[in-house]
mmCIF file of the C-alpha atoms, coordinates in Angstrom:
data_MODEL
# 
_entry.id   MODEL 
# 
loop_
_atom_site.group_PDB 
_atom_site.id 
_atom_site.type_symbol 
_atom_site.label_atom_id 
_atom_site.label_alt_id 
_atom_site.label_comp_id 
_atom_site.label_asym_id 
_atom_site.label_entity_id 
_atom_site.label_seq_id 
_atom_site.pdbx_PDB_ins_code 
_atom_site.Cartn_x 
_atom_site.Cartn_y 
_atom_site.Cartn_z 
_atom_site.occupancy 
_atom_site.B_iso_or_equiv 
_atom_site.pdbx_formal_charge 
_atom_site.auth_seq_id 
_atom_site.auth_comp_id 
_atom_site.auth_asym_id 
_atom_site.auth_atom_id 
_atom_site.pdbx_PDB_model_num 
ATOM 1   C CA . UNK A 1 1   ? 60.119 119.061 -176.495 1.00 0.00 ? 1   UNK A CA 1 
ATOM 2   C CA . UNK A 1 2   ? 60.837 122.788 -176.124 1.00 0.00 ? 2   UNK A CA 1 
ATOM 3   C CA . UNK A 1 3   ? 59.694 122.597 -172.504 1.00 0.00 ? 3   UNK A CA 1 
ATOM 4   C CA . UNK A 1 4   ? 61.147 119.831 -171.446 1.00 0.00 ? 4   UNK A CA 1 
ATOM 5   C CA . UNK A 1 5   ? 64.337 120.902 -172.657 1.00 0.00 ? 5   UNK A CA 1 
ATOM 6   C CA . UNK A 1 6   ? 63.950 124.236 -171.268 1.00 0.00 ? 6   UNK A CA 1 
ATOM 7   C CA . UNK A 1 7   ? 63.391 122.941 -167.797 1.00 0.00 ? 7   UNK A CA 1 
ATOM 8   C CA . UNK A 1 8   ? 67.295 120.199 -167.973 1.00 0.00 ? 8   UNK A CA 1 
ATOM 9   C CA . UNK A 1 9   ? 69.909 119.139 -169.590 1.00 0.00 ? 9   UNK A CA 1 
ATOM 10  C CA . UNK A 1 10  ? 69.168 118.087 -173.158 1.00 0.00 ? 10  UNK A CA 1 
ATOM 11  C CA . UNK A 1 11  ? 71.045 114.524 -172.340 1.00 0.00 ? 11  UNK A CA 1 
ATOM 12  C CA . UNK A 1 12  ? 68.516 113.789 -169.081 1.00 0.00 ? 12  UNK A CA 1 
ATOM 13  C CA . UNK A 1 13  ? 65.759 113.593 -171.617 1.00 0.00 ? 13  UNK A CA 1 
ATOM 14  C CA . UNK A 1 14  ? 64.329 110.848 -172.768 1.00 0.00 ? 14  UNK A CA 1 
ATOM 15  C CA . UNK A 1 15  ? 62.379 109.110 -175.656 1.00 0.00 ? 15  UNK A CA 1 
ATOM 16  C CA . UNK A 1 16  ? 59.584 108.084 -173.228 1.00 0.00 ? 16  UNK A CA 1 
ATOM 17  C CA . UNK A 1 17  ? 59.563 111.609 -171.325 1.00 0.00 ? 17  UNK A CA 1 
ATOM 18  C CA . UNK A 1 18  ? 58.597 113.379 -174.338 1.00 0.00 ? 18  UNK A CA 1 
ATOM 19  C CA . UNK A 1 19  ? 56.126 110.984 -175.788 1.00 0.00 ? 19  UNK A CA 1 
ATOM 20  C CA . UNK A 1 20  ? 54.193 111.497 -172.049 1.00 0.00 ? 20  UNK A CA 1 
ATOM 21  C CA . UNK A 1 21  ? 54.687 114.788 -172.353 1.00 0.00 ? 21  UNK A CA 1 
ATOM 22  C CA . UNK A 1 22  ? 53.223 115.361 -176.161 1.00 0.00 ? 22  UNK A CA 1 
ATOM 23  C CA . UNK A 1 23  ? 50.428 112.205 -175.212 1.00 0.00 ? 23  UNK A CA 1 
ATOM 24  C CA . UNK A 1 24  ? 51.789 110.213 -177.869 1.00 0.00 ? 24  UNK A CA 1 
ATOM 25  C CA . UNK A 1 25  ? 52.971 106.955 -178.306 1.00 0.00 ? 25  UNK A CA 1 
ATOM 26  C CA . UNK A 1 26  ? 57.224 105.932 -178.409 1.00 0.00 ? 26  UNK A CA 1 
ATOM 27  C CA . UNK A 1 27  ? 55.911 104.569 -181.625 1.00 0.00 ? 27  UNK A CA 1 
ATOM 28  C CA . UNK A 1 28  ? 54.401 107.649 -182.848 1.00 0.00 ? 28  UNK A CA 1 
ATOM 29  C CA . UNK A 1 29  ? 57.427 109.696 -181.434 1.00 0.00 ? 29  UNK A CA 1 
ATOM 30  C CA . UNK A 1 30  ? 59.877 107.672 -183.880 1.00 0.00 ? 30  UNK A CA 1 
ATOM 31  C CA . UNK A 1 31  ? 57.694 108.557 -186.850 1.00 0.00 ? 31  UNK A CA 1 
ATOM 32  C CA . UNK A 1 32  ? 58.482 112.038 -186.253 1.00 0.00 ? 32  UNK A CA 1 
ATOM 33  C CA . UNK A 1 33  ? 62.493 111.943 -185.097 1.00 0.00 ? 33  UNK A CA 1 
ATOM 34  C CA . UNK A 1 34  ? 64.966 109.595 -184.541 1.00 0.00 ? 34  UNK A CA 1 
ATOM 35  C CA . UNK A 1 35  ? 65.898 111.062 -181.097 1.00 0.00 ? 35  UNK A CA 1 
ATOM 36  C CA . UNK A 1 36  ? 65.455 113.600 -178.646 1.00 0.00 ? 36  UNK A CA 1 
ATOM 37  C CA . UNK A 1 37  ? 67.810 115.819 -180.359 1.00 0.00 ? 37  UNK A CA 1 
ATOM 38  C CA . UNK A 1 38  ? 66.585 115.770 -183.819 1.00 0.00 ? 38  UNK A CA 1 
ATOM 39  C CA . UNK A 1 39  ? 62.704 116.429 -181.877 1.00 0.00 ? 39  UNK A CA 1 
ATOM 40  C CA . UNK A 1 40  ? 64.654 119.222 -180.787 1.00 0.00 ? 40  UNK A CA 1 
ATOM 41  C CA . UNK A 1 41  ? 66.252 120.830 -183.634 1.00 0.00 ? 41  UNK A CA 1 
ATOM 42  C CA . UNK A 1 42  ? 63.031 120.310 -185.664 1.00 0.00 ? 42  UNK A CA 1 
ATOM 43  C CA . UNK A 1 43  ? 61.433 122.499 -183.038 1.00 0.00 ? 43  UNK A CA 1 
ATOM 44  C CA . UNK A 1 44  ? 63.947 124.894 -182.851 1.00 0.00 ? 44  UNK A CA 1 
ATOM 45  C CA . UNK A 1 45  ? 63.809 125.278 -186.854 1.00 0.00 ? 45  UNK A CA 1 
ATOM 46  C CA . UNK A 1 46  ? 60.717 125.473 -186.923 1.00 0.00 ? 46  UNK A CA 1 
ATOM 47  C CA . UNK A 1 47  ? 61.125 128.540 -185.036 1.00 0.00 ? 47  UNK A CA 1 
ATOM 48  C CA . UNK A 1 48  ? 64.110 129.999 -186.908 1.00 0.00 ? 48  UNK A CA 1 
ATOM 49  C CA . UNK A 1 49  ? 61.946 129.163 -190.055 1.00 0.00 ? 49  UNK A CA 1 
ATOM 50  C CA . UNK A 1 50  ? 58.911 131.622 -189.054 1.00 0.00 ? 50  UNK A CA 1 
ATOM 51  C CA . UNK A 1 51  ? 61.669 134.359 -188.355 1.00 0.00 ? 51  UNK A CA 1 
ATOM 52  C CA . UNK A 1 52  ? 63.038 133.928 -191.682 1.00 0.00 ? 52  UNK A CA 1 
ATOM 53  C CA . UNK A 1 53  ? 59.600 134.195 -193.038 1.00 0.00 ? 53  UNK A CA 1 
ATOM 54  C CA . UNK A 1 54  ? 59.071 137.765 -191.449 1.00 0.00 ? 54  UNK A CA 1 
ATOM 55  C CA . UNK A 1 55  ? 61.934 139.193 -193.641 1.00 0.00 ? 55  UNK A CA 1 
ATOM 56  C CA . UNK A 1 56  ? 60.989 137.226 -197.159 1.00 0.00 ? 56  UNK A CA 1 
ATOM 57  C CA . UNK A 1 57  ? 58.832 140.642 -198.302 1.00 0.00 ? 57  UNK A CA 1 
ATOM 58  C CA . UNK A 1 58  ? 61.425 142.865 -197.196 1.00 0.00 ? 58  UNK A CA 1 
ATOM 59  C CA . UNK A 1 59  ? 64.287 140.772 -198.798 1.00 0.00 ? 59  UNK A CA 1 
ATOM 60  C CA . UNK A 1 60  ? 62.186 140.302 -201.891 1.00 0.00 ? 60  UNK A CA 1 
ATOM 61  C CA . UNK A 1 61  ? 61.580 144.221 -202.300 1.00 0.00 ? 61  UNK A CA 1 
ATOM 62  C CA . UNK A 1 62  ? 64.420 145.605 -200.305 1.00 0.00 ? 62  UNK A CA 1 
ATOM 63  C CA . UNK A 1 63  ? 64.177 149.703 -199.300 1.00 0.00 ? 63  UNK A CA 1 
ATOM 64  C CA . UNK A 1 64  ? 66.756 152.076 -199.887 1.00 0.00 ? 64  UNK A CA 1 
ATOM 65  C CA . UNK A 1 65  ? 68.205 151.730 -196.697 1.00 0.00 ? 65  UNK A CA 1 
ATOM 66  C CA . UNK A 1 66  ? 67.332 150.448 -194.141 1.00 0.00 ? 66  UNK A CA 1 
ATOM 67  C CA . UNK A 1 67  ? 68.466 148.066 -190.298 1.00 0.00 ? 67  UNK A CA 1 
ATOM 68  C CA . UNK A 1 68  ? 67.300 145.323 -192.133 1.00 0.00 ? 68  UNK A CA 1 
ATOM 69  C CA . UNK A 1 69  ? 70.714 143.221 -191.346 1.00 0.00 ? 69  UNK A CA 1 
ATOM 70  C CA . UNK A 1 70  ? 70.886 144.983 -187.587 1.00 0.00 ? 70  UNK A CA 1 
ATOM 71  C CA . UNK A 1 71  ? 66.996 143.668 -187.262 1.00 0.00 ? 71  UNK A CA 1 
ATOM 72  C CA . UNK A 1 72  ? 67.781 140.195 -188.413 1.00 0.00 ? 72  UNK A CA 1 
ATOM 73  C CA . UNK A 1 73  ? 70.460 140.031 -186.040 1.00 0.00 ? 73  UNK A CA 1 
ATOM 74  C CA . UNK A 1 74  ? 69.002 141.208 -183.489 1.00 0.00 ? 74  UNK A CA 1 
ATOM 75  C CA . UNK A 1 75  ? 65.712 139.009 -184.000 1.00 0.00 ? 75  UNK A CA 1 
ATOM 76  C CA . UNK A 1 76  ? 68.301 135.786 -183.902 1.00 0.00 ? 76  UNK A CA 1 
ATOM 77  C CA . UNK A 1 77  ? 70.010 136.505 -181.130 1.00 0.00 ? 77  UNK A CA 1 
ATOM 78  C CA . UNK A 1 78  ? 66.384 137.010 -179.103 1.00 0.00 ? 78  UNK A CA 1 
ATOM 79  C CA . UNK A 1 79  ? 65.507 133.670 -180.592 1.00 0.00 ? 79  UNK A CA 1 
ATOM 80  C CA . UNK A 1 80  ? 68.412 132.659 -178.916 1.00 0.00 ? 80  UNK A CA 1 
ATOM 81  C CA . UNK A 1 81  ? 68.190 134.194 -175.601 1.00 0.00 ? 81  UNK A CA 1 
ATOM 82  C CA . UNK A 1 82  ? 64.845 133.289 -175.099 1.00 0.00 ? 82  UNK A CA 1 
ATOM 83  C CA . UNK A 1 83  ? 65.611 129.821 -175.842 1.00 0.00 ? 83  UNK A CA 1 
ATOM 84  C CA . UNK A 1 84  ? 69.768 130.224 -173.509 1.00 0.00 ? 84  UNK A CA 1 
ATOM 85  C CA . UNK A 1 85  ? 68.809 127.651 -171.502 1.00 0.00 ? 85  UNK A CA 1 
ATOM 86  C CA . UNK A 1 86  ? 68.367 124.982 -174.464 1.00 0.00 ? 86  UNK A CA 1 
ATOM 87  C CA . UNK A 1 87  ? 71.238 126.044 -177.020 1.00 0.00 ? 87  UNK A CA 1 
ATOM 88  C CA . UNK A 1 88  ? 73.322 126.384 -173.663 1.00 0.00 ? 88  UNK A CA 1 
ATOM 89  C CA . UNK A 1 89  ? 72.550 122.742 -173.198 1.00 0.00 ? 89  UNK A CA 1 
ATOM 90  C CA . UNK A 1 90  ? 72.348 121.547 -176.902 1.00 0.00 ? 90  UNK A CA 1 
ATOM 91  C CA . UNK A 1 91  ? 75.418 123.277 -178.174 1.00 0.00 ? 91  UNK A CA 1 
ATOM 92  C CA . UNK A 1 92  ? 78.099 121.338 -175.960 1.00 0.00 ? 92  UNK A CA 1 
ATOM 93  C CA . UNK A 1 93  ? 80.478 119.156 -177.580 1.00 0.00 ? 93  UNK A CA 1 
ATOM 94  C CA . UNK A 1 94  ? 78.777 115.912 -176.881 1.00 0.00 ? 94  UNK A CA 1 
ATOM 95  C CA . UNK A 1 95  ? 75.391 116.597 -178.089 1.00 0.00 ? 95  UNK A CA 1 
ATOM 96  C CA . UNK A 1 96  ? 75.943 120.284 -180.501 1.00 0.00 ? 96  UNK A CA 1 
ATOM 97  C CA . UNK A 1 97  ? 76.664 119.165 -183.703 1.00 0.00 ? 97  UNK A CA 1 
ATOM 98  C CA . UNK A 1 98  ? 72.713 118.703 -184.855 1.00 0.00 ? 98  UNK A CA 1 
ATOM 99  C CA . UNK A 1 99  ? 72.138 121.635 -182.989 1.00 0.00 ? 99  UNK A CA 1 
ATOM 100 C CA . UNK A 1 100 ? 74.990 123.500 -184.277 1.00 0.00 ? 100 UNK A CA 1 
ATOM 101 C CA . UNK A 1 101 ? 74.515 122.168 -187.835 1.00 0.00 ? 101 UNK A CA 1 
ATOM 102 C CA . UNK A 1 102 ? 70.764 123.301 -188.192 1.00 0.00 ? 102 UNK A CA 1 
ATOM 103 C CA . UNK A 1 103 ? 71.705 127.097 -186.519 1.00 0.00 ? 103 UNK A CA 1 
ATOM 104 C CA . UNK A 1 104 ? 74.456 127.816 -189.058 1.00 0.00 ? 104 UNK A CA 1 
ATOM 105 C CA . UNK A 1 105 ? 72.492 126.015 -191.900 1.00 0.00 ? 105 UNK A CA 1 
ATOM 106 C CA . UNK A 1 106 ? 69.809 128.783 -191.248 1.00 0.00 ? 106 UNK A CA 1 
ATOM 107 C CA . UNK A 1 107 ? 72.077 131.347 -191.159 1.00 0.00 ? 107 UNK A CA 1 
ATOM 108 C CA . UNK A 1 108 ? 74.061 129.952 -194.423 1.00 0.00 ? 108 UNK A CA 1 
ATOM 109 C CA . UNK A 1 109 ? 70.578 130.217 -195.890 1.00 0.00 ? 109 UNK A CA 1 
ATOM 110 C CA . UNK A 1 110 ? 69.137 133.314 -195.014 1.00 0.00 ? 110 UNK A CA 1 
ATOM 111 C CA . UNK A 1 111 ? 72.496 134.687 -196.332 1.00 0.00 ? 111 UNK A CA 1 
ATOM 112 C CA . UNK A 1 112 ? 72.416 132.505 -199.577 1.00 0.00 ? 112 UNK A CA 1 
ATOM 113 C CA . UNK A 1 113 ? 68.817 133.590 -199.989 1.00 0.00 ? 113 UNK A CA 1 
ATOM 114 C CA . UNK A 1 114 ? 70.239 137.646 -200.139 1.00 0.00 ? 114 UNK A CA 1 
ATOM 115 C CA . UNK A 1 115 ? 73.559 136.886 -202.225 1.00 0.00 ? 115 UNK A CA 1 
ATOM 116 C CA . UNK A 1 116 ? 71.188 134.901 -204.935 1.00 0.00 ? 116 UNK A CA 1 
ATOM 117 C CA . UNK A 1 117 ? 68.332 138.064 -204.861 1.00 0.00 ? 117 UNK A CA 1 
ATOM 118 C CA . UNK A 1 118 ? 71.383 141.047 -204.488 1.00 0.00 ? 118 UNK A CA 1 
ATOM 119 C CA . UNK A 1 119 ? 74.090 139.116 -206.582 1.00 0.00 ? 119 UNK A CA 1 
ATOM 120 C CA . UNK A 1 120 ? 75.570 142.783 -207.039 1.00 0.00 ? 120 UNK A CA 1 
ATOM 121 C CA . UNK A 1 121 ? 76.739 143.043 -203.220 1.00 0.00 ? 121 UNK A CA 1 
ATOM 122 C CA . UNK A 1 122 ? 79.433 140.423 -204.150 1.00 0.00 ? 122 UNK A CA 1 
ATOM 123 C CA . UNK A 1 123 ? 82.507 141.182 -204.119 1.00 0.00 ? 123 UNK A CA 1 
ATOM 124 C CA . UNK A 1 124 ? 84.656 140.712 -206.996 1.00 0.00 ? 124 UNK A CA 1 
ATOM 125 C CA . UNK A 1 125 ? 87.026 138.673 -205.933 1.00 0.00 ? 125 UNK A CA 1 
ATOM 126 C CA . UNK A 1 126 ? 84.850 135.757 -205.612 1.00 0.00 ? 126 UNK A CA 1 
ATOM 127 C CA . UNK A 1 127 ? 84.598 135.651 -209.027 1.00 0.00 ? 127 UNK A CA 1 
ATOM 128 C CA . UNK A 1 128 ? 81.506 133.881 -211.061 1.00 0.00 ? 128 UNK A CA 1 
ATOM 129 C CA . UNK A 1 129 ? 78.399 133.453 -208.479 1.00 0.00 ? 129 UNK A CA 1 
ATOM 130 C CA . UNK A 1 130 ? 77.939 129.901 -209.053 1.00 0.00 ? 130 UNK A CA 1 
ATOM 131 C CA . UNK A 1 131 ? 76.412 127.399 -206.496 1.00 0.00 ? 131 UNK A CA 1 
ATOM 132 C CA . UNK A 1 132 ? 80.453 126.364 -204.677 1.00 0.00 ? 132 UNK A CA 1 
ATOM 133 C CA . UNK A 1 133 ? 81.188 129.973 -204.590 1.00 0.00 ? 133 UNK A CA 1 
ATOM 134 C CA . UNK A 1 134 ? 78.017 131.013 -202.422 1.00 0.00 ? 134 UNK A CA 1 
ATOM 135 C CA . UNK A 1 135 ? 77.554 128.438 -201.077 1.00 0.00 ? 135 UNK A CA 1 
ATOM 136 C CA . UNK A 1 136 ? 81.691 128.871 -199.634 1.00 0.00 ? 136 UNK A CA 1 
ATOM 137 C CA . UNK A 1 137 ? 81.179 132.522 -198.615 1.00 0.00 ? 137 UNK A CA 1 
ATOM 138 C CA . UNK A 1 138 ? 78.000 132.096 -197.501 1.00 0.00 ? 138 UNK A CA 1 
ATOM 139 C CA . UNK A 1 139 ? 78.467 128.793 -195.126 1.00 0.00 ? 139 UNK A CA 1 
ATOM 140 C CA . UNK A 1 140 ? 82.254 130.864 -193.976 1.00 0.00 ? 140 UNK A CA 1 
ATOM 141 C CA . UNK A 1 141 ? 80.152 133.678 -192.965 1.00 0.00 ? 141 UNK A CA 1 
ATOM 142 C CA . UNK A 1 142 ? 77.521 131.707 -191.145 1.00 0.00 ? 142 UNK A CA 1 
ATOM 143 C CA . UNK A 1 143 ? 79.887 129.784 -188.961 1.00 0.00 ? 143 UNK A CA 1 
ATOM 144 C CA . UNK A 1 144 ? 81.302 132.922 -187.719 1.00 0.00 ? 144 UNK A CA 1 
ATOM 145 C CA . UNK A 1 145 ? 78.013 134.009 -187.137 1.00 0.00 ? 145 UNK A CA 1 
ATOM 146 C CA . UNK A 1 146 ? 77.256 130.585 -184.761 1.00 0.00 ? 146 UNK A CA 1 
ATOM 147 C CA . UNK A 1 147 ? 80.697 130.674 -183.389 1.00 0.00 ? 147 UNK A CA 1 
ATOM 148 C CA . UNK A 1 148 ? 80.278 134.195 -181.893 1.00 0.00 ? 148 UNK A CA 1 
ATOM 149 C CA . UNK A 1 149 ? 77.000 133.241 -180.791 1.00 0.00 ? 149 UNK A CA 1 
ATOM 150 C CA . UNK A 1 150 ? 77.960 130.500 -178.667 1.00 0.00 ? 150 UNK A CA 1 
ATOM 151 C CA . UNK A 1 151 ? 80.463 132.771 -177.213 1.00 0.00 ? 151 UNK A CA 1 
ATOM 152 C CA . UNK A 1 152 ? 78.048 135.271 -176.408 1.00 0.00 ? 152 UNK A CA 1 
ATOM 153 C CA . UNK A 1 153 ? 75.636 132.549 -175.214 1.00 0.00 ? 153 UNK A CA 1 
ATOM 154 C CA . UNK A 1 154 ? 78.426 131.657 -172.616 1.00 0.00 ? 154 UNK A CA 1 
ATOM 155 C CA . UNK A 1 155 ? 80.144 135.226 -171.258 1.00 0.00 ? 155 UNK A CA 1 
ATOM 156 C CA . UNK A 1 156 ? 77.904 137.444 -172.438 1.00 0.00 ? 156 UNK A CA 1 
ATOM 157 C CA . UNK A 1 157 ? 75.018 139.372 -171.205 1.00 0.00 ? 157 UNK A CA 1 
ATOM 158 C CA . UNK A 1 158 ? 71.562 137.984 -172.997 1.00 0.00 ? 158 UNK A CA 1 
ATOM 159 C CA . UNK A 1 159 ? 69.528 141.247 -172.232 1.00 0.00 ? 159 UNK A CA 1 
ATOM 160 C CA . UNK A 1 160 ? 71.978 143.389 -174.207 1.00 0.00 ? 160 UNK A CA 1 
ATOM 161 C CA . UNK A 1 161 ? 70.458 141.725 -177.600 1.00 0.00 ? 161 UNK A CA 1 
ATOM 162 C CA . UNK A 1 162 ? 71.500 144.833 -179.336 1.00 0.00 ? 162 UNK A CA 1 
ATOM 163 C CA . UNK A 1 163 ? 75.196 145.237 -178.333 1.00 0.00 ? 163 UNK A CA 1 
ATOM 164 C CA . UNK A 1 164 ? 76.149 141.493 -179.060 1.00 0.00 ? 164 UNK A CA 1 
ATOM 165 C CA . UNK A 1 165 ? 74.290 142.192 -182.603 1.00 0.00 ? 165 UNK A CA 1 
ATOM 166 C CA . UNK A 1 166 ? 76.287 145.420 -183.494 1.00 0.00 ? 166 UNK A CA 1 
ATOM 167 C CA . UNK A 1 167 ? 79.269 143.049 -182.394 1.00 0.00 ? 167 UNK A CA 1 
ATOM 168 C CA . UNK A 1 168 ? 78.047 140.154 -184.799 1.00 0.00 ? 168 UNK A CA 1 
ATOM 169 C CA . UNK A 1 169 ? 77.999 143.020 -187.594 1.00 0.00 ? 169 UNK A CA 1 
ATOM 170 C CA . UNK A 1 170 ? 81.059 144.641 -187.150 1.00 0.00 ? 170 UNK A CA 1 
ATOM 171 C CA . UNK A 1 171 ? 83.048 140.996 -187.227 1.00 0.00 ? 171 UNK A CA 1 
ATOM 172 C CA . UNK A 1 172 ? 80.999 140.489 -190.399 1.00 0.00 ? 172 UNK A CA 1 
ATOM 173 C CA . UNK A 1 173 ? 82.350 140.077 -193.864 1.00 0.00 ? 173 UNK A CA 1 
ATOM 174 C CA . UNK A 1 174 ? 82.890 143.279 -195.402 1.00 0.00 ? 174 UNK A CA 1 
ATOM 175 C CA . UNK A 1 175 ? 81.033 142.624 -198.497 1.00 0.00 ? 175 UNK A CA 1 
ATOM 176 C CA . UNK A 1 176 ? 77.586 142.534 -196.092 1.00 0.00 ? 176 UNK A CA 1 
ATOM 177 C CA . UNK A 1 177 ? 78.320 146.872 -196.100 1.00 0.00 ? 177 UNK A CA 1 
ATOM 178 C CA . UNK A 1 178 ? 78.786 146.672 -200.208 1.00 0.00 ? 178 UNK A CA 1 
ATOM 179 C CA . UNK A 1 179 ? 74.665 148.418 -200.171 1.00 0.00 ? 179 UNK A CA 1 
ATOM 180 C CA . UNK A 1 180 ? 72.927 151.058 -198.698 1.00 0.00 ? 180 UNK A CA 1 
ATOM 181 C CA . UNK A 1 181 ? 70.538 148.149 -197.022 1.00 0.00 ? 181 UNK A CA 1 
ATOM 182 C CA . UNK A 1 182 ? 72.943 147.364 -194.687 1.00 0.00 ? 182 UNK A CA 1 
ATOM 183 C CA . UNK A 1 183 ? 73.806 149.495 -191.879 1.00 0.00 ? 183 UNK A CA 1 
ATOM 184 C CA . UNK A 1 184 ? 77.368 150.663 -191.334 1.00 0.00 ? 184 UNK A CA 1 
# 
């Protein structure tokens, strides 16, 4: 799926294409997705997934201080650049919202995932931690997050990984600077 969708347009793919490709049936394709989108995001988070996995020990045990945030970043938007050609394609209006929907529902998490372990970087005006409050702050965050990625994924420069993440970080939430982990 990834390399079909690498090579066109997400919407010139079809059903039948990727079951030739993967030497499957259309039969066994449908037990696994419902379309050539959903193959796709499934791939995609599959990827995002093993990312996310990298950081658990860190996040678990966090240093002192560290570019743990700057590093995330940073490892997202290479996921993203080497994969331009796909979000580029699976990110317009028509065809984004799976696409879309899965990025910033990996983001929300990841960020869920640090608020729940560092409940003390909160800020006090959200008030009492419970589930509607993170998950609020945490999904506001992460669509900011997606938003300025598809910007960057459309006028930006994909080899400067590290400018568009200090970018991503400065537009951030302030609360993400309330510990040393993060970097200022």
């Amino acid at each position: 799926m990834l390399q079909l969708a690498r090579e066109r347009p997400l919407d010139s793919i079809s059903v039948s294409e990727v079951a030739i490709a993967a030497g499957v049936t259309r039969d066994t394709f449908y037990r696994h997705a419902s379309s050539v989108v959903d193959l796709l995001v499934a791939a995609l988070s599959l990827e995002l997934t093993a990312m996310a996995d990298r950081y658990a020990p860190i996040l678990a045990n966090p240093p002192e201080t560290s570019d743990l945030v700057f590093s995330a970043e940073s490892d997202l938007l290479r996921h993203v650049a080497n994969n331009a050609t796909i979000y580029r394609s699976a990110l317009r209006a028509e065809l984004g919202s799976p696409v879309r929907k899965a990025l910033t529902e990996f983001v929300r998490r990841t960020l869920e995932n640090e608020l729940r372990l560092r409940p003390e970087i909160a800020p006090d005006a959200l008030g009492t931690l419970d589930d509607r409050t993170i998950g609020m702050a945490t999904a506001y965050a992460a669509s900011g997050t997606v938003g300025a990625i598809e910007v960057w994924l459309e006028t930006g420069d994909l080899t400067d990984i590290e400018a568009a993440a200090r970018v991503i970080i400065a537009a951030s939430p302030e609360w993400w600077f309330a510990t040393p982990l993060l970097p200022r």
